[in-house]
Biotite code that builds the C-alpha atoms (Angstrom):
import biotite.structure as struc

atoms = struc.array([
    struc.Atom([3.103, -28.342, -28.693], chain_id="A", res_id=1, res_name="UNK", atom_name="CA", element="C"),
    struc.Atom([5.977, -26.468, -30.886], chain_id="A", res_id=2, res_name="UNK", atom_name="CA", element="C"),
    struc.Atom([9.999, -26.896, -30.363], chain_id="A", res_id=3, res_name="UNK", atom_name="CA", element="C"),
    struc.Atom([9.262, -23.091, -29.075], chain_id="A", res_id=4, res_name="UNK", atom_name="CA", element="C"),
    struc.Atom([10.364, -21.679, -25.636], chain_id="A", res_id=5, res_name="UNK", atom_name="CA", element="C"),
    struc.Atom([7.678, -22.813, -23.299], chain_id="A", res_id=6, res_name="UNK", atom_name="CA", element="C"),
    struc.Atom([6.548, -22.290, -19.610], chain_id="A", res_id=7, res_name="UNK", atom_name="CA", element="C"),
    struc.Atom([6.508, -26.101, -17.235], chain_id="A", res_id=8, res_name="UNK", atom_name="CA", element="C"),
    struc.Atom([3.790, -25.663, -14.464], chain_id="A", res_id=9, res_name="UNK", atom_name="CA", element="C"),
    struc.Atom([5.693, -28.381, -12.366], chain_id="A", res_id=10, res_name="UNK", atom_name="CA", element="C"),
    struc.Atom([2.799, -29.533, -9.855], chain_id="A", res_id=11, res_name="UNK", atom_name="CA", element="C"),
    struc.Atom([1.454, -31.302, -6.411], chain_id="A", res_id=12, res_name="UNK", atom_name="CA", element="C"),
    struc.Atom([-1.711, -31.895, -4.919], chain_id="A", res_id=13, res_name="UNK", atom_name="CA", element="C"),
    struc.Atom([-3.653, -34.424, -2.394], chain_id="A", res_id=14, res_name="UNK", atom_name="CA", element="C"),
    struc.Atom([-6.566, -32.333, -1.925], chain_id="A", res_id=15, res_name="UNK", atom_name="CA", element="C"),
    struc.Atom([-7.033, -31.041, -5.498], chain_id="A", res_id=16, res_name="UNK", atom_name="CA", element="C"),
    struc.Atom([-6.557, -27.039, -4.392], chain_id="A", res_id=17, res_name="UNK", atom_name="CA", element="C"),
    struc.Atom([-2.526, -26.811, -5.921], chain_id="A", res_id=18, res_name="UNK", atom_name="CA", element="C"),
    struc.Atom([-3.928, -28.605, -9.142], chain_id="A", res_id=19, res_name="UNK", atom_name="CA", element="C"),
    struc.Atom([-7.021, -26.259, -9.044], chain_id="A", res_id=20, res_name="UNK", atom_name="CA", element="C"),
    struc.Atom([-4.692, -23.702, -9.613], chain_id="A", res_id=21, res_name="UNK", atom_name="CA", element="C"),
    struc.Atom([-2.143, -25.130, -11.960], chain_id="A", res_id=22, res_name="UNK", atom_name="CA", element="C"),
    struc.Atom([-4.787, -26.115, -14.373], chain_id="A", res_id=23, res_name="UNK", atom_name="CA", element="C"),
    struc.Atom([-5.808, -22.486, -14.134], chain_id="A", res_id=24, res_name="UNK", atom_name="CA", element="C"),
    struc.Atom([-2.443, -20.997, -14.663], chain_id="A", res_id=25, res_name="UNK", atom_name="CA", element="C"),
    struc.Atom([-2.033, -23.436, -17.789], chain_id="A", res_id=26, res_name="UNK", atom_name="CA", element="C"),
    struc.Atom([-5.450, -22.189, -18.840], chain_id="A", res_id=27, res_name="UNK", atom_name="CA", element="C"),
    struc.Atom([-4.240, -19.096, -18.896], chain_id="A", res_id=28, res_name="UNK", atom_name="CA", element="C"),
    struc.Atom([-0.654, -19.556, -20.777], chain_id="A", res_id=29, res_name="UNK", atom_name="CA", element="C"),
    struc.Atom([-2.252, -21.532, -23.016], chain_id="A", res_id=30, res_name="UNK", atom_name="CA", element="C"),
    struc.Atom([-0.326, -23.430, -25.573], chain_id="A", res_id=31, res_name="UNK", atom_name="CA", element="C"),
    struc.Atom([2.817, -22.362, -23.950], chain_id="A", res_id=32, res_name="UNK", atom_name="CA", element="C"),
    struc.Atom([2.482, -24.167, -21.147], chain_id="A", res_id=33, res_name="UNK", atom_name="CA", element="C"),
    struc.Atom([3.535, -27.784, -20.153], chain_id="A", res_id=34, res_name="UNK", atom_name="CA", element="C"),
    struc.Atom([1.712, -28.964, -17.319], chain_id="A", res_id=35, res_name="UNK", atom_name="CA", element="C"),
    struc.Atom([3.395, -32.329, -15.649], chain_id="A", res_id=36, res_name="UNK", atom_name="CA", element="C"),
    struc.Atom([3.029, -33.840, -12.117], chain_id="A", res_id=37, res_name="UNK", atom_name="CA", element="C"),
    struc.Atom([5.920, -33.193, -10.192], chain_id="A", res_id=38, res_name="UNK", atom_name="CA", element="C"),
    struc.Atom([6.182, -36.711, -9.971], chain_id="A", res_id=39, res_name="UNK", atom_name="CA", element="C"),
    struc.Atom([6.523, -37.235, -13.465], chain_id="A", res_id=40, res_name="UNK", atom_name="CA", element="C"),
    struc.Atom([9.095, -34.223, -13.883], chain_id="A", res_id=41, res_name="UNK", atom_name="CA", element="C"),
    struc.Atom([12.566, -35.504, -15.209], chain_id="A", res_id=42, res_name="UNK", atom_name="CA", element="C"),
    struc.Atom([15.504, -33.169, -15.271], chain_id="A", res_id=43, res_name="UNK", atom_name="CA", element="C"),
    struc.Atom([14.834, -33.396, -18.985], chain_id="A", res_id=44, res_name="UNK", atom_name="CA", element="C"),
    struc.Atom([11.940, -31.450, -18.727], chain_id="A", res_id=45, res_name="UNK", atom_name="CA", element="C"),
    struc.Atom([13.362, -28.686, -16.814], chain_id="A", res_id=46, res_name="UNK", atom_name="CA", element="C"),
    struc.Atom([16.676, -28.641, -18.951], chain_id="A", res_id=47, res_name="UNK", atom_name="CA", element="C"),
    struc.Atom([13.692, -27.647, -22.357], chain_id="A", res_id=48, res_name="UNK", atom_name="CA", element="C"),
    struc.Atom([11.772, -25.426, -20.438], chain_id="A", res_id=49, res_name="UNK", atom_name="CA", element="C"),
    struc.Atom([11.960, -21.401, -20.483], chain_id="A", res_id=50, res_name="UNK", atom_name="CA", element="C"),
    struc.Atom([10.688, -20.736, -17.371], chain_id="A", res_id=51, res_name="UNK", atom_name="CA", element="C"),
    struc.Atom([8.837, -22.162, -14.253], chain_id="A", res_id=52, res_name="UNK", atom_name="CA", element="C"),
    struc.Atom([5.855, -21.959, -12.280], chain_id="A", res_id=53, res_name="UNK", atom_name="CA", element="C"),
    struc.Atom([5.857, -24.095, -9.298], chain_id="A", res_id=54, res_name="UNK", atom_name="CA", element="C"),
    struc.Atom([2.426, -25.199, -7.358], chain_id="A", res_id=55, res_name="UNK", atom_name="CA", element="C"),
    struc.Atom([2.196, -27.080, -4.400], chain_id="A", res_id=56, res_name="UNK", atom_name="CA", element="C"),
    struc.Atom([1.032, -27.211, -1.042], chain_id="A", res_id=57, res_name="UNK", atom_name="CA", element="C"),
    struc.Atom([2.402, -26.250, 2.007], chain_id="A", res_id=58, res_name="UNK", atom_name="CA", element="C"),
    struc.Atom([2.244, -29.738, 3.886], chain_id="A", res_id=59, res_name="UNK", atom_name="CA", element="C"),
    struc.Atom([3.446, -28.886, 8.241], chain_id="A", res_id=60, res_name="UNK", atom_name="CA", element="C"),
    struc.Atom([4.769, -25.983, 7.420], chain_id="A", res_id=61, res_name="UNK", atom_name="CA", element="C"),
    struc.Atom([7.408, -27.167, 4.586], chain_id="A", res_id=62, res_name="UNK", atom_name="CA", element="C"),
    struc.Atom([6.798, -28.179, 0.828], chain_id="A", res_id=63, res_name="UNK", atom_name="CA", element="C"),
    struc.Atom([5.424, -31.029, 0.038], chain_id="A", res_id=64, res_name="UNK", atom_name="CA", element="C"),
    struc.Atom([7.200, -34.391, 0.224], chain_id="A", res_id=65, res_name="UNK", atom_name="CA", element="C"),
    struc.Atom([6.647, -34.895, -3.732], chain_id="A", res_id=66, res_name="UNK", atom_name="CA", element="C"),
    struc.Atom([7.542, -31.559, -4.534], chain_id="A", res_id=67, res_name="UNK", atom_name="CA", element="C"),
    struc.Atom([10.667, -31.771, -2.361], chain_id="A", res_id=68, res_name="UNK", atom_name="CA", element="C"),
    struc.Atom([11.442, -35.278, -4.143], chain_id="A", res_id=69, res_name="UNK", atom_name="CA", element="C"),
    struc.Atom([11.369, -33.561, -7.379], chain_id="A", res_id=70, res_name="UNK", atom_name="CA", element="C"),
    struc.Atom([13.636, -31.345, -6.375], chain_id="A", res_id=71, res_name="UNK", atom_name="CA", element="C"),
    struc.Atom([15.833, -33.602, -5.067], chain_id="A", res_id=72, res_name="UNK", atom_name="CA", element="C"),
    struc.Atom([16.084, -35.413, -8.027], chain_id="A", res_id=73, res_name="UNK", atom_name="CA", element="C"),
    struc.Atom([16.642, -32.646, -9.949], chain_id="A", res_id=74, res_name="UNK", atom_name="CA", element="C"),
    struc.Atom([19.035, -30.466, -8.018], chain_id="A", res_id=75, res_name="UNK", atom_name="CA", element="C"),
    struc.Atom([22.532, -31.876, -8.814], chain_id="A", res_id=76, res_name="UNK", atom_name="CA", element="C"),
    struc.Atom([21.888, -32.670, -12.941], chain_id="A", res_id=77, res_name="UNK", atom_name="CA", element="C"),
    struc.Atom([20.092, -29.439, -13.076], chain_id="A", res_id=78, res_name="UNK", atom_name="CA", element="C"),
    struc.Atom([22.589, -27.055, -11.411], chain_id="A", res_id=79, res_name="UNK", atom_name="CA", element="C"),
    struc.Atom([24.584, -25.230, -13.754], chain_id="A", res_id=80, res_name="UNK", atom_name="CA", element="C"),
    struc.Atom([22.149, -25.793, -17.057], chain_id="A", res_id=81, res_name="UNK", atom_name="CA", element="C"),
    struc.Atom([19.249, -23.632, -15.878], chain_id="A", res_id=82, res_name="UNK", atom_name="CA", element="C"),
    struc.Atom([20.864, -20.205, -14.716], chain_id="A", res_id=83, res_name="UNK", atom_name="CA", element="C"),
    struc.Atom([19.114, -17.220, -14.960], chain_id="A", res_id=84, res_name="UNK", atom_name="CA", element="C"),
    struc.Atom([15.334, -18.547, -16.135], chain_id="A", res_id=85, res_name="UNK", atom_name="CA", element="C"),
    struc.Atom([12.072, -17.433, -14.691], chain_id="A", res_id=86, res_name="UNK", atom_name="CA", element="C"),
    struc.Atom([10.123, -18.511, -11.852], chain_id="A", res_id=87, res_name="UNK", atom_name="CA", element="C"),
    struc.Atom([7.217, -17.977, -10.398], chain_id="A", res_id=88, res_name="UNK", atom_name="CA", element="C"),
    struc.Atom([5.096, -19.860, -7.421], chain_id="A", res_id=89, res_name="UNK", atom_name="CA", element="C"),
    struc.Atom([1.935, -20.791, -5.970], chain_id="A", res_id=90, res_name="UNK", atom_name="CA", element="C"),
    struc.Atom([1.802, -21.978, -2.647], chain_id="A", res_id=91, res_name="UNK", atom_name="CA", element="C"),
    struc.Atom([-1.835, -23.519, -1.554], chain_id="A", res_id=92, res_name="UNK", atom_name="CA", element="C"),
    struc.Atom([-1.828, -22.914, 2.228], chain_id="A", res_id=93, res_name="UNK", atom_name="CA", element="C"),
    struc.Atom([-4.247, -23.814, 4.686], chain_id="A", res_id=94, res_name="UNK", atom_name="CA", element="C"),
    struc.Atom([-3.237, -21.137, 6.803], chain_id="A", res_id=95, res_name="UNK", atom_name="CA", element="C"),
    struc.Atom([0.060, -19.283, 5.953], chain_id="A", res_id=96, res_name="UNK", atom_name="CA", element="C"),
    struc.Atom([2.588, -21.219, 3.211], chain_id="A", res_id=97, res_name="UNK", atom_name="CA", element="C"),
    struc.Atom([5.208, -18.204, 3.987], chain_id="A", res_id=98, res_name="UNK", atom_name="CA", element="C"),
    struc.Atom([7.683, -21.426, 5.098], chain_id="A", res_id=99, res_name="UNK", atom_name="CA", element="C"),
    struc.Atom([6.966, -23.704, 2.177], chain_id="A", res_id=100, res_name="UNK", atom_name="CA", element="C"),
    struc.Atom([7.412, -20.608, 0.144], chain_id="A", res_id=101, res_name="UNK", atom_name="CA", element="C"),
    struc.Atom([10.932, -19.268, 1.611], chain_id="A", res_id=102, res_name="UNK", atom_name="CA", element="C"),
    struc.Atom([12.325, -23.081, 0.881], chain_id="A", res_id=103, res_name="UNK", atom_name="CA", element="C"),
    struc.Atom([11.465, -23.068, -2.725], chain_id="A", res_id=104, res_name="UNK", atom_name="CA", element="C"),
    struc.Atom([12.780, -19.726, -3.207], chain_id="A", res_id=105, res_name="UNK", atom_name="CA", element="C"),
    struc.Atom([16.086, -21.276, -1.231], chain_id="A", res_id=106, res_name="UNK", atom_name="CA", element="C"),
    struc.Atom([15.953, -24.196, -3.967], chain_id="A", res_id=107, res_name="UNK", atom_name="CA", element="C"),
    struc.Atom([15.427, -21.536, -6.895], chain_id="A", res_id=108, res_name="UNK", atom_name="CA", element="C"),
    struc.Atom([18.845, -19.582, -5.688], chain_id="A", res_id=109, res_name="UNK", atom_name="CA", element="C"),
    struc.Atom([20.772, -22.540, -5.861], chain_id="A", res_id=110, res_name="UNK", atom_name="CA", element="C"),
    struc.Atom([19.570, -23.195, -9.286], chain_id="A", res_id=111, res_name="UNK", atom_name="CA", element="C"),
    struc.Atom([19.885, -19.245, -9.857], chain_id="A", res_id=112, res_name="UNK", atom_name="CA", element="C"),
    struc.Atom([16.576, -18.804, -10.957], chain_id="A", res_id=113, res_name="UNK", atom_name="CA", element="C"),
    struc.Atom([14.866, -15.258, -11.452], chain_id="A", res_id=114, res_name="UNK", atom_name="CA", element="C"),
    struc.Atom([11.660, -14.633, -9.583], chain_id="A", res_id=115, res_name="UNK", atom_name="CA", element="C"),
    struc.Atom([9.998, -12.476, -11.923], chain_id="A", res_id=116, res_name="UNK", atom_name="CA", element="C"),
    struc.Atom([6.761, -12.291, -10.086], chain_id="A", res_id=117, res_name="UNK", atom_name="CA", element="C"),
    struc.Atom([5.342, -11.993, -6.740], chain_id="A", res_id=118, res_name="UNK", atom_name="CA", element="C"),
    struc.Atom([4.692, -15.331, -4.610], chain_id="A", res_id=119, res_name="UNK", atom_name="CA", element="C"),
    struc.Atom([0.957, -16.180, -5.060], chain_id="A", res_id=120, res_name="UNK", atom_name="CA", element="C"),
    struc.Atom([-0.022, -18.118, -1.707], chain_id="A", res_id=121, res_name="UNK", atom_name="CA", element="C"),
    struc.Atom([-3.763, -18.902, -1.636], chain_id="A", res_id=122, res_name="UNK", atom_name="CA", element="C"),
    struc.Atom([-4.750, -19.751, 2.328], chain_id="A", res_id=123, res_name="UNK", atom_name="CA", element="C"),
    struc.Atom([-7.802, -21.970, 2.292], chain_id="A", res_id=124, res_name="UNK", atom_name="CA", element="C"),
    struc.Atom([-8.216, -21.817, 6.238], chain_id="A", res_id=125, res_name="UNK", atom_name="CA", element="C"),
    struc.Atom([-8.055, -25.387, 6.859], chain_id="A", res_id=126, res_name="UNK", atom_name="CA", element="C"),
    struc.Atom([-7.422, -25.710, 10.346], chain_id="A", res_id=127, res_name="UNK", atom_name="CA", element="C"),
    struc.Atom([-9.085, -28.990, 11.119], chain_id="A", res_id=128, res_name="UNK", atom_name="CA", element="C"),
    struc.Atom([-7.540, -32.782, 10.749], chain_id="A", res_id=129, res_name="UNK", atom_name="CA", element="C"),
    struc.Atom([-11.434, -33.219, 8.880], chain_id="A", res_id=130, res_name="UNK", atom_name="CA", element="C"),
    struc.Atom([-10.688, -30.173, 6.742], chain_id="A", res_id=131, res_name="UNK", atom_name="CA", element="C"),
    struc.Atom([-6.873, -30.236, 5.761], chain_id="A", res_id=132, res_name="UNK", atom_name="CA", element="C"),
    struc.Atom([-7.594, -33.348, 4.686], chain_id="A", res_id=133, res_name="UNK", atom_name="CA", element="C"),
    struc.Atom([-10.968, -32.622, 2.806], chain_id="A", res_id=134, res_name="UNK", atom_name="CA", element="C"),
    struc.Atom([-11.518, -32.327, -1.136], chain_id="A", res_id=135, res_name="UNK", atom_name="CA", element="C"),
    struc.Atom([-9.945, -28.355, -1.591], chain_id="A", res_id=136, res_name="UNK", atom_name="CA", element="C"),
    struc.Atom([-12.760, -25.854, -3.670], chain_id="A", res_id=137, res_name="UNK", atom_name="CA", element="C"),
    struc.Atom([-10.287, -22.698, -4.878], chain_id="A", res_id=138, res_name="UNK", atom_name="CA", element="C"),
    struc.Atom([-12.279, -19.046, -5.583], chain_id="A", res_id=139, res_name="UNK", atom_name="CA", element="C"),
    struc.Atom([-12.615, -18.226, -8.642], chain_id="A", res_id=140, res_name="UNK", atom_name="CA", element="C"),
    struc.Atom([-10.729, -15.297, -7.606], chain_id="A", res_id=141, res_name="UNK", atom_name="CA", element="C"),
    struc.Atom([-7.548, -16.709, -7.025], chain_id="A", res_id=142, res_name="UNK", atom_name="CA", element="C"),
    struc.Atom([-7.892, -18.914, -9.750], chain_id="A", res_id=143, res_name="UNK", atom_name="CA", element="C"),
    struc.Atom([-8.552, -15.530, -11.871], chain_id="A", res_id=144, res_name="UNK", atom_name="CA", element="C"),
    struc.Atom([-5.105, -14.717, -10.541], chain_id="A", res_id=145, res_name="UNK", atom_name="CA", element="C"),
    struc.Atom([-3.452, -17.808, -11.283], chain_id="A", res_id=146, res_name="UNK", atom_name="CA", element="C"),
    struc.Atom([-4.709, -17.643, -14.533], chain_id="A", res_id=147, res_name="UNK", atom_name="CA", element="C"),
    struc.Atom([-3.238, -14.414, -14.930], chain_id="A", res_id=148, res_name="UNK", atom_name="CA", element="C"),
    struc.Atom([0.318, -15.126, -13.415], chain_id="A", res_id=149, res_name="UNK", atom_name="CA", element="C"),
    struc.Atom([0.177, -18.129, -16.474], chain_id="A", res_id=150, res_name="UNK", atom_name="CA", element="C"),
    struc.Atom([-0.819, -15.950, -18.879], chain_id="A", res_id=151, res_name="UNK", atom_name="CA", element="C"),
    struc.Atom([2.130, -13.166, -17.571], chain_id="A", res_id=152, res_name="UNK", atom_name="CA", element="C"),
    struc.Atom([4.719, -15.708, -17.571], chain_id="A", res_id=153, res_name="UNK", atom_name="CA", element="C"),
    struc.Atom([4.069, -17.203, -20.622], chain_id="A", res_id=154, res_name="UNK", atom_name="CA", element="C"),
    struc.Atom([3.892, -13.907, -22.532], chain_id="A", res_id=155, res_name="UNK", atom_name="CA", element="C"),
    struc.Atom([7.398, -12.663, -21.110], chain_id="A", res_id=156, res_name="UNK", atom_name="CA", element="C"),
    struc.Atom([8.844, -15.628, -21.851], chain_id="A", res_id=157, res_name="UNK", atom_name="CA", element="C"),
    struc.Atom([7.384, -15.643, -25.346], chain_id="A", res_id=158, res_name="UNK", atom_name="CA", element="C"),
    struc.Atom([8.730, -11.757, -25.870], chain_id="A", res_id=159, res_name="UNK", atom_name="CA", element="C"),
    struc.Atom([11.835, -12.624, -24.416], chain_id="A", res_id=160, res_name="UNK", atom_name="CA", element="C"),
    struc.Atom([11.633, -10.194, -21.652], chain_id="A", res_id=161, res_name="UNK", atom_name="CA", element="C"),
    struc.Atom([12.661, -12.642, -19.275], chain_id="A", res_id=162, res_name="UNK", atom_name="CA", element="C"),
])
């Protein structure tokens, strides 16, 4: 990868679904795209990046415990250095991710990100102990559309419109 602006698709996943779908969205912004593990995320990494795309699950109703921890860690040496970038999310639900969705978008303000696209929460319908915790199979549908929010956000961030 260049020194030039790029797009980190900051990730979690226990059931593969949320990495499903960030390895589609980095499919689709391409070489623009830096795709880490949220638990390998350093404020570092968010300090060099252009823009965001967050994916995770929506784990009892809340984010994730590793995507909150990344958060966490990078709240305080973050705030201030990061105004005004892009974000974007996908939330990998088994049934509604609206929750796990309004407190990222609470931890974006802080930072005072810009949403510059609509949430993308895929609901897989696992309602079961057997099936939250099963192996997660995305559509190739909604990883069409993640695809195509990477693509988006790595082409505004490459023309600057962002």
């Amino acid at each position: 990868m260049t020194d030039a602006p790029h797009l980190l698709i900051a990730w979690h996943s226990r059931t593969g679904g949320s990495e499903a779908l960030a390895r589609a969205a980095a499919e689709g912004a391409g070489t623009a795209a830096r795709l880490i593990a949220v638990a390998d995320v350093t404020p570092d990494d968010l300090y060099a990046a252009a823009g965001y795309l967050f994916v995770g699950p929506e784990n009892l109703a809340a984010l994730s415990g590793a995507m909150k921890e990344m958060f966490d860690r990078s709240y305080y040496p973050c705030l201030g250095r990061i105004e005004g970038r892009p974000y974007a999310t996908i939330i990998c639900a088994g049934s509604d991710g609206e929750n796990a969705q309004r407190q990222l978008d609470r931890i974006a303000t802080g930072w005072r990100l810009k949403r510059v696209a609509d949430p993308l929460i895929v609901n897989t319908a696992a309602q079961t102990p057997e099936a939250i915790l099963a192996p997660k199979t995305i559509a190739p549908d909604r990883l069409a559309e993640a695809r195509d929010l990477g693509a988006a956000l790595a082409e505004g961030i490459a023309a600057g419109i962002f």
